[in-house]
MIFI-446506 format. One record per residue (C-alpha): x, y, z. Coordinates in pm, 1 decimal, padded with zeros to 6 digits, always signed. Layout:
// MIFI-446506
         u         v         w
         X         Y         Z
...
//
This chain:
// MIFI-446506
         u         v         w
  -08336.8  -04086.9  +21081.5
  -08183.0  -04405.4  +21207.3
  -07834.5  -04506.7  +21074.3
  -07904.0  -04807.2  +20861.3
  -08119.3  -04660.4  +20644.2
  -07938.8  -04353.0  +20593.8
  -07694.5  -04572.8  +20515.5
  -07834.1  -04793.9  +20296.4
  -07970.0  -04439.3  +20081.6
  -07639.8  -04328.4  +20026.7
  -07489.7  -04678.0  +19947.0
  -07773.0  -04672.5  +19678.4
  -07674.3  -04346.7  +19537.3
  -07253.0  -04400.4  +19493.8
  -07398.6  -04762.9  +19325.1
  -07652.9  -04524.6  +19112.6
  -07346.1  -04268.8  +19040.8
  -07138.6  -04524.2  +18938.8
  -07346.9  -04729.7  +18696.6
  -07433.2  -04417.5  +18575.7
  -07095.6  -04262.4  +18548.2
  -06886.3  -04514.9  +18450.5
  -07075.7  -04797.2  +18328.6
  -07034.3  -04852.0  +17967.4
  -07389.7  -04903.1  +17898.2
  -07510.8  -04633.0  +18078.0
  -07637.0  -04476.3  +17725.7
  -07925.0  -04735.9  +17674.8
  -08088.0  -04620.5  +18046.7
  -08488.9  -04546.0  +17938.9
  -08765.7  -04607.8  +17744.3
  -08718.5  -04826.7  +17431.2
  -08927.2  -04979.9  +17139.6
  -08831.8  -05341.6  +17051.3
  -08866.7  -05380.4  +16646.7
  -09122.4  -05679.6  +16664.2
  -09321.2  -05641.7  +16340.6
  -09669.1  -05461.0  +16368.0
  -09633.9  -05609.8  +16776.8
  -09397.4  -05358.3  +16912.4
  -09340.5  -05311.1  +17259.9
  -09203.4  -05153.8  +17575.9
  -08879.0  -05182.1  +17728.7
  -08732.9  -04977.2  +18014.2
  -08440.1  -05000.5  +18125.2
  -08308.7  -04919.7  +18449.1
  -08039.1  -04919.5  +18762.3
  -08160.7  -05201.3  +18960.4
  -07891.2  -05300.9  +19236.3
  -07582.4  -05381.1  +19115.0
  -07739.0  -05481.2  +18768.4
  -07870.8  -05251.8  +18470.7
  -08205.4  -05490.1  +18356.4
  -08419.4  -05439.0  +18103.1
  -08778.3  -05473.1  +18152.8
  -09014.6  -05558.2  +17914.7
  -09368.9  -05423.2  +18035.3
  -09673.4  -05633.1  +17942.5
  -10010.2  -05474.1  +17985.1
  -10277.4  -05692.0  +18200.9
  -10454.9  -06004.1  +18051.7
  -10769.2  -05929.4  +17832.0
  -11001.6  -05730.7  +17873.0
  -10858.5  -05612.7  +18270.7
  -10771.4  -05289.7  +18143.7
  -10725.2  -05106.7  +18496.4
  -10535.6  -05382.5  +18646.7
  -10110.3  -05291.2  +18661.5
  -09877.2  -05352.3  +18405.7
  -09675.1  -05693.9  +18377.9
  -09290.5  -05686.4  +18388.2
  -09036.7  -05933.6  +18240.2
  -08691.6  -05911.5  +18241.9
  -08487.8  -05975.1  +17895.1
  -08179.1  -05933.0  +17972.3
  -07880.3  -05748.0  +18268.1
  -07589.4  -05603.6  +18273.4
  -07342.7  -05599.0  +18566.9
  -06952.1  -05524.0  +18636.5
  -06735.5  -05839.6  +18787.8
  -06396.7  -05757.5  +18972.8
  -06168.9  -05670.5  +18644.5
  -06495.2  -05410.3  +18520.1
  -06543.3  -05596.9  +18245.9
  -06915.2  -05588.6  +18131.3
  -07100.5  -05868.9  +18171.3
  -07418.1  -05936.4  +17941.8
  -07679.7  -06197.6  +18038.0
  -07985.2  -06320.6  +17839.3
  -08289.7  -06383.8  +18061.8
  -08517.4  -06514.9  +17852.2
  -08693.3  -06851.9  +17858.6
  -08716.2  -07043.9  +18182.1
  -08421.9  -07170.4  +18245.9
  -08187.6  -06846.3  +18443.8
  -07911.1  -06638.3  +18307.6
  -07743.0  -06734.9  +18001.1
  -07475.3  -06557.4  +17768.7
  -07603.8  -06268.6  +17564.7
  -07454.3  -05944.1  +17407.3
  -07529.8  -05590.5  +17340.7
  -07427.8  -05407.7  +17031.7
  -07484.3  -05030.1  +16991.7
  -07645.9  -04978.1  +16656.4
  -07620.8  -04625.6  +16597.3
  -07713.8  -04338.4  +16847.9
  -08068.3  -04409.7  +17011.1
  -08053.8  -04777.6  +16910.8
  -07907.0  -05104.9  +17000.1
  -07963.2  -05454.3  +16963.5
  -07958.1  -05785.0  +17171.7
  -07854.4  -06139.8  +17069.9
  -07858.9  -06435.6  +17293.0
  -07563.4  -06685.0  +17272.6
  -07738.7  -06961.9  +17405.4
  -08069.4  -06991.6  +17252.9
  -08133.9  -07380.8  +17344.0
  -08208.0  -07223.0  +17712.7
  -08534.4  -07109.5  +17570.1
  -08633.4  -07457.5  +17494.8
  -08878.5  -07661.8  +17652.7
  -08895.5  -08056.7  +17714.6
  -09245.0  -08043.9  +17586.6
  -09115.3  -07900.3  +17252.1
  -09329.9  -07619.0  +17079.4
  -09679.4  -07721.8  +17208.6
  -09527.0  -07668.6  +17573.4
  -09373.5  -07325.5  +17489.0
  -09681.3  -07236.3  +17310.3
  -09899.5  -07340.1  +17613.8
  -09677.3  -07166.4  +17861.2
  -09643.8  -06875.1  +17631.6
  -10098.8  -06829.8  +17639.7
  -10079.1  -06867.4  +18007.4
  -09826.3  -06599.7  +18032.9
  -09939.0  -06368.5  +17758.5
  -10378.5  -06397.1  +17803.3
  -10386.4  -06591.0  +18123.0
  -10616.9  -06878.3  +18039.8
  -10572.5  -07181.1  +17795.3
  -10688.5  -07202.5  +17410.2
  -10978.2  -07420.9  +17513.9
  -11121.4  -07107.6  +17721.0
  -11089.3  -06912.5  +17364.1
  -11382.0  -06995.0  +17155.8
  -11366.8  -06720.0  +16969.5
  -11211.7  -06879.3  +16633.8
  -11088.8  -06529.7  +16491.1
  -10896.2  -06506.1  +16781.0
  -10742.9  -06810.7  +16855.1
  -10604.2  -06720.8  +16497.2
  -10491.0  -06373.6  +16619.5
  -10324.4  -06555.5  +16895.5
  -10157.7  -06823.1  +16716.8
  -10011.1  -06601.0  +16471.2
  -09868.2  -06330.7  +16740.2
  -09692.9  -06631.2  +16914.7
  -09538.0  -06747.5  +16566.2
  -09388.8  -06411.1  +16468.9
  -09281.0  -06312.2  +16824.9
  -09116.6  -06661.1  +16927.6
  -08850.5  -06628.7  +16608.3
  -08663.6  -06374.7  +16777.1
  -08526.1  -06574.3  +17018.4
  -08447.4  -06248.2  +17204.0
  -08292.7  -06092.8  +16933.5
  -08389.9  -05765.1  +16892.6
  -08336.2  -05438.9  +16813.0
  -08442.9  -05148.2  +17022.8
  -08511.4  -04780.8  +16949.4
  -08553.8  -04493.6  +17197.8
  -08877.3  -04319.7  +17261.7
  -08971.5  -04054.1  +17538.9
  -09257.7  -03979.6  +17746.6
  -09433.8  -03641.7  +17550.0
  -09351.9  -03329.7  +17741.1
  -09631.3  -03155.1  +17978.9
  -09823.0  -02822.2  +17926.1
  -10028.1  -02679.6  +18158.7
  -10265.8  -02581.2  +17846.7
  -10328.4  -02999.3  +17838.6
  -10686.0  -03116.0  +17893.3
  -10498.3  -03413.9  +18127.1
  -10188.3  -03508.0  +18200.5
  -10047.5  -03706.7  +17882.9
  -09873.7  -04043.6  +17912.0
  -09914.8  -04445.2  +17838.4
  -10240.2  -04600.6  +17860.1
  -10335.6  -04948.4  +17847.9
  -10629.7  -05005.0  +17568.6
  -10872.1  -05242.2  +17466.3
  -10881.2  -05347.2  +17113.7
  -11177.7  -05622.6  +17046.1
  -11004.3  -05933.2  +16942.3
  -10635.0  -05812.5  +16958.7
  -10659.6  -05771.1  +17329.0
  -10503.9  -05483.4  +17513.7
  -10277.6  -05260.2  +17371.0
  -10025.3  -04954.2  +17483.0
  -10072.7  -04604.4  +17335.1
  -09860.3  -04295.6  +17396.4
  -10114.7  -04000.0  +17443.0
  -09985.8  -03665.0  +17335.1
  -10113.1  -03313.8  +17322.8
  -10000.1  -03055.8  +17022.7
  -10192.4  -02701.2  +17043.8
  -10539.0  -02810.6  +17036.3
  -10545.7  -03159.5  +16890.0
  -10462.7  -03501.1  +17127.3
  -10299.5  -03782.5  +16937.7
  -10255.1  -04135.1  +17086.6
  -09970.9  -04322.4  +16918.1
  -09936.8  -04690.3  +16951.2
  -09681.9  -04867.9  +17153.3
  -09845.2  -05168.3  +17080.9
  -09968.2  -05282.9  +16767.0
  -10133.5  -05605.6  +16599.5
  -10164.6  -05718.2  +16239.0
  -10415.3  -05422.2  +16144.8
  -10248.0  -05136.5  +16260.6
  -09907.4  -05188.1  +16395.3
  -09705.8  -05042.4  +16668.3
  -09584.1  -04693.3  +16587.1
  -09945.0  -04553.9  +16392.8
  -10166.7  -04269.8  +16521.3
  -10453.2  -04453.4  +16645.3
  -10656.5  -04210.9  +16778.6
  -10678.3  -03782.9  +16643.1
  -10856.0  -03592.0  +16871.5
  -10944.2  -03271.5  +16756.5
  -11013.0  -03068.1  +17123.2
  -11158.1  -02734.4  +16912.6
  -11480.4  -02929.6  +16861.1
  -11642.9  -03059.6  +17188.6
  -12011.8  -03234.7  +17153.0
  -12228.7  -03225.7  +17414.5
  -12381.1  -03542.3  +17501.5
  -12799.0  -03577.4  +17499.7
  -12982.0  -03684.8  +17855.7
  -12911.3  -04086.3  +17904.4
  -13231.2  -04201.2  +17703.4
  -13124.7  -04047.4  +17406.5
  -12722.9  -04168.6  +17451.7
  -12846.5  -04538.2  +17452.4
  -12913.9  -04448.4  +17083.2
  -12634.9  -04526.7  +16836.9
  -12864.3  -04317.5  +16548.0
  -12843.5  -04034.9  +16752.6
  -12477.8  -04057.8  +16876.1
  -12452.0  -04085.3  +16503.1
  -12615.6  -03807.9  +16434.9
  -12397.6  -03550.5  +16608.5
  -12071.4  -03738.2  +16510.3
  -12122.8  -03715.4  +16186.1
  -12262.9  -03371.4  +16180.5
  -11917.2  -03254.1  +16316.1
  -11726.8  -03478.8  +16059.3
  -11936.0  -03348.5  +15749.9
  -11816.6  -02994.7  +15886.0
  -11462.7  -03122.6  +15914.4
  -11524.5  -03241.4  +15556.6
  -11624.3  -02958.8  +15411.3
  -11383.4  -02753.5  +15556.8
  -11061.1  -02982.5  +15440.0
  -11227.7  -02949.0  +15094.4
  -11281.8  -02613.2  +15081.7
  -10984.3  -02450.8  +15254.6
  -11074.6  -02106.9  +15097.5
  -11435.6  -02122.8  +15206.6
  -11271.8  -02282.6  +15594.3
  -11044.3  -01942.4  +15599.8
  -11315.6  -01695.3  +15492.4
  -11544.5  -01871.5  +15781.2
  -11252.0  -01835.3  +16017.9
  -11178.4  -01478.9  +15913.2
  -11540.9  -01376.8  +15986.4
  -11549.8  -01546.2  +16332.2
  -11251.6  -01362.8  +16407.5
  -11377.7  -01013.5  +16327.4
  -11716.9  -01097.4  +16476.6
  -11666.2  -00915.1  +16753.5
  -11551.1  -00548.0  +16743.8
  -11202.0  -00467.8  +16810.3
  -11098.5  -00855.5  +16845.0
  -10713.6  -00905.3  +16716.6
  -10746.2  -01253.4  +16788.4
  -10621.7  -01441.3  +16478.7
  -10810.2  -01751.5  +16352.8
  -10560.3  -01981.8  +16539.7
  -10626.0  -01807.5  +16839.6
  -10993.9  -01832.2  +16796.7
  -10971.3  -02231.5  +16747.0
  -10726.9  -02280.9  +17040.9
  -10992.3  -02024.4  +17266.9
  -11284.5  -02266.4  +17155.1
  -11021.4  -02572.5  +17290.3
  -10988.6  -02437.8  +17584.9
  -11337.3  -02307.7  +17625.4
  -11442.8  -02640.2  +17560.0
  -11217.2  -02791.6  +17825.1
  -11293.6  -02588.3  +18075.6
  -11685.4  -02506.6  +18045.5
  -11765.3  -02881.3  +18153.4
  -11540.4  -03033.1  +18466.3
  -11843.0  -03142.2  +18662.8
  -11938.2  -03551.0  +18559.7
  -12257.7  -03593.8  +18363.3
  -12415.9  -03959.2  +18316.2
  -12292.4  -04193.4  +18039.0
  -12376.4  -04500.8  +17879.7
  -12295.3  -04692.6  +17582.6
  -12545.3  -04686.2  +17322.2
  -12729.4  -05003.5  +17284.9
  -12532.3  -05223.6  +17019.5
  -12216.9  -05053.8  +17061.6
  -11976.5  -05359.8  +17195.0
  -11746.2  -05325.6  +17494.3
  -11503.7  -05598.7  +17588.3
  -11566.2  -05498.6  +17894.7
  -11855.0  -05409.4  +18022.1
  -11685.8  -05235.6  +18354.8
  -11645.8  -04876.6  +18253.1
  -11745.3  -04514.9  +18383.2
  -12076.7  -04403.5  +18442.0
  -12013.6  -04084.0  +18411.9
  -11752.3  -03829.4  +18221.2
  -11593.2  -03465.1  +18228.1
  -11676.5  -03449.0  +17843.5
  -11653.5  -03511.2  +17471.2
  -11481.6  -03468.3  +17145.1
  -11496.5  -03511.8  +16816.5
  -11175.1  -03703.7  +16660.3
  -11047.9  -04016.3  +16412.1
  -10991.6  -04342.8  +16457.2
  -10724.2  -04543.2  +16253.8
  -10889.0  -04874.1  +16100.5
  -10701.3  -05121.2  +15855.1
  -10717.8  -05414.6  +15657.4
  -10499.5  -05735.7  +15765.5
  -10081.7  -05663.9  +15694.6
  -10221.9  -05303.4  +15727.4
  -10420.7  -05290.0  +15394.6
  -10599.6  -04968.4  +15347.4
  -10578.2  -04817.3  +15635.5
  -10868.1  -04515.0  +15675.5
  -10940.9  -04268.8  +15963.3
  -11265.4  -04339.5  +16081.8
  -11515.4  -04094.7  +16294.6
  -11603.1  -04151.0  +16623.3
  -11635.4  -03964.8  +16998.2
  -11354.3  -03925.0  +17258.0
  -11532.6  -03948.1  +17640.1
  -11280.8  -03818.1  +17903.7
  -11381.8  -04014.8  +18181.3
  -11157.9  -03853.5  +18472.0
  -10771.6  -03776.6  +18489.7
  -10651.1  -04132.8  +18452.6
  -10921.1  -04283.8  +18200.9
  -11077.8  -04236.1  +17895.0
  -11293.4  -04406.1  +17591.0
  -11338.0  -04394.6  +17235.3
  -11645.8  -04497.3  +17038.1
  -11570.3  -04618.2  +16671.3
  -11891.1  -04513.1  +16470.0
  -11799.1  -04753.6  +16197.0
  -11686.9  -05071.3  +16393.8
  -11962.9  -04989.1  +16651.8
  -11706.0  -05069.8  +16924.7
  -11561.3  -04903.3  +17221.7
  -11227.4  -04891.5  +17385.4
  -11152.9  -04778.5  +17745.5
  -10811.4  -04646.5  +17760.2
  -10640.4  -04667.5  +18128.0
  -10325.2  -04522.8  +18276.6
  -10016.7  -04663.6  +18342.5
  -09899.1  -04563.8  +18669.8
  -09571.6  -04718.0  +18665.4
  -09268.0  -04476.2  +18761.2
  -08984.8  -04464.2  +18432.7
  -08737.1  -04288.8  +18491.1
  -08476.5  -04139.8  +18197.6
  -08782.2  -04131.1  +18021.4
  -08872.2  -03754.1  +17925.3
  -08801.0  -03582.5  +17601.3
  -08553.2  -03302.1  +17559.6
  -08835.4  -03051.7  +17403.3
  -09140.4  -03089.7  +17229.7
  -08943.2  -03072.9  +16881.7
  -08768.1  -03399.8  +16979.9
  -09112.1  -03553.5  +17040.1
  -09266.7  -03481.9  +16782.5
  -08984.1  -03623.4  +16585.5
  -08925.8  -03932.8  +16736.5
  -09340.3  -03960.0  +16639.1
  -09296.8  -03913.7  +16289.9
  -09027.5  -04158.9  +16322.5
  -09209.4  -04445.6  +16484.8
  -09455.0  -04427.0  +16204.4
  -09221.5  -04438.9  +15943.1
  -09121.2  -04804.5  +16089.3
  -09382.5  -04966.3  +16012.7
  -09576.4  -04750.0  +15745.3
//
């Protein structure tokens, strides 16, 4: 290996070492949730250089759900000659300004700009807003003539833009890896009809999937379960002329819900049913629990080759780009809610596991689907200590905004 990159490797790692080491702010490294009403968020931060920044990551303008993820930077960090700390807001438009960083309590900290009249614009509030749509949707109000969601819009720029920047962050991690997991689990980029795209955390626990918003909008905000998959009940999909009907996609839905039903109000009858399957076969010491998680895995591994898959007719898409074909299907609940989060139901519908880095849900009550796409970005300092911690932090994030 020539010098001057061997070099330049190891300068990197003392400068990595050091931050690291001896930086005082070396405990807010990773993956953070900014405290933005139902809006949430994503911030990582990271060594970069001789800086630590903080990244906010944006997911791709509506509806390009496969395109990469968006970074902005909110604030850095960095060391002058006397190691003093030096904080720096990088919001707005108009460079580095003062800011500061306060540690909250462990696994949370807040940010405050000092000189908020940077984020100003000549043009006044009609020129941030403007600049703000371009940034945020890529395209002008004019191109949105959907009047529900220039609404939508209007309001997310109201409630973010009061922040000025001054938020308050709380740690999350990426959800630990089994090899038992139908795919690898992660953040995924989602559509969601007139809110745009959204981030979800997608998690596996025994033999159910959960995806857990990052993301959030008015209806269900950033931190709720937005999609329960339940992997012990696969449905197999009809040939392509009967999948173009929503009555018959219906049809075997519901079937498994009304099972699912019946089961959570009968638990006595549900463990008598279980028993029996369990001593169906002679000399099985298989306990109901291992039954269910045997039908998981049968289910995930009876099907890898693709089958054909379309949309049933009336079923709307926000975008119309999406697999042909898929690996295979599931039964699970959506979450669906009023605006401010007003009776919020789960709602039945069919997970499609399109290939290792995508996947769909159909909402059988909104008659919608949302493609669900991986983000492929590489954060670091981001894995959980154990599957305990996870789950935790999870049932924290709801709490936030429930």
């Amino acid at each position: 290996m020539p010098l001057c990159p061997l070099f330049y490797r190891l300068f990197k790692c003392v400068l990595y070492v050091c931050f690291t080491v001896l930086h005082p702010y070396r405990h807010i490294l990773g993956l953070w949730q900014p405290d933005i009403g139902p809006y949430g968020g994503l911030l990582n931060v990271v060594v970069d250089g001789l800086f630590i920044i903080g990244w906010m990551y944006l997911p791709p303008h509506d509806p390009r759900v496969e395109d990469p993820m968006r970074r902005r930077p909110l604030f850095r960090i960095h060391m002058w000659e006397s190691k003093k700390a030096t904080v720096e807001c990088m919001y707005g438009h108009k460079g580095p300004h003062k800011g500061d960083i306060q540690t909250v309590k462990k696994d949370e900290f807040s940010t405050k700009c000092n000189q908020t009249d940077h984020h100003r614009m000549p043009g006044g509030r009609q020129e941030e807003f403007r600049t703000w749509l371009e940034e945020e949707w890529g395209r002008t109000l004019e191109d949105i003539f959907h009047e529900h969601m220039q609404e939508l819009i209007l309001m997310k720029f109201i409630y973010t833009s009061q922040y000025d920047n001054c938020l308050t962050y709380r740690r999350i991690y990426l959800p630990p890896c089994l090899p038992s997991d139908l795919l690898q689990p992660g953040l995924f980029k989602g559509t969601y009809g007139s809110h745009g795209l959204e981030i979800i955390m997608l998690s596996f626990h025994g033999s159910r999937a959960k995806a857990t918003k990052l993301t959030g909008d008015p209806n269900v905000p950033a931190g709720q379960l937005t999609l329960d998959i339940d992997l012990s009940r696969p449905v197999q999909l009809p040939d392509l002329e009967h999948q173009r009907s929503i009555e018959e996609l219906s049809r075997l839905v519901m079937g498994v819900h009304e099972e699912v039903q019946r089961g959570s109000q009968d638990p006595a009858a549900a463990s008598a049913e279980a028993e029996e399957c369990s001593t169906g076969a002679e000399g099985s010491e298989n306990t109901p629990a291992d039954e269910a998680e045997e039908a998981g895995a049968g289910a995930t591994s009876s099907r890898t080759e693709p089958q054909p898959f379309v949309l049933p007719l009336g079923v709307m898409a926000r975008n119309e780009v999406y697999p042909r074909t898929c690996k295979m299907c599931f039964y699970g609940t959506g979450l669906i809610a009023g605006h401010g989060f007003t009776s919020p139901e789960r709602t039945p519908g069919l997970f499609v596991l399109f290939d290792d880095d995508r996947f769909g849900f159909i909402w059988l009550e909104l008659k919608s689907f949302s493609l669900y796409s991986r983000l492929t970005d590489q954060l670091e300092h981001a894995q959980a200590p154990n599957m305990e911690r996870f789950e935790a932090m999870l049932r924290n994030m709801q709490s936030w905004t429930s």
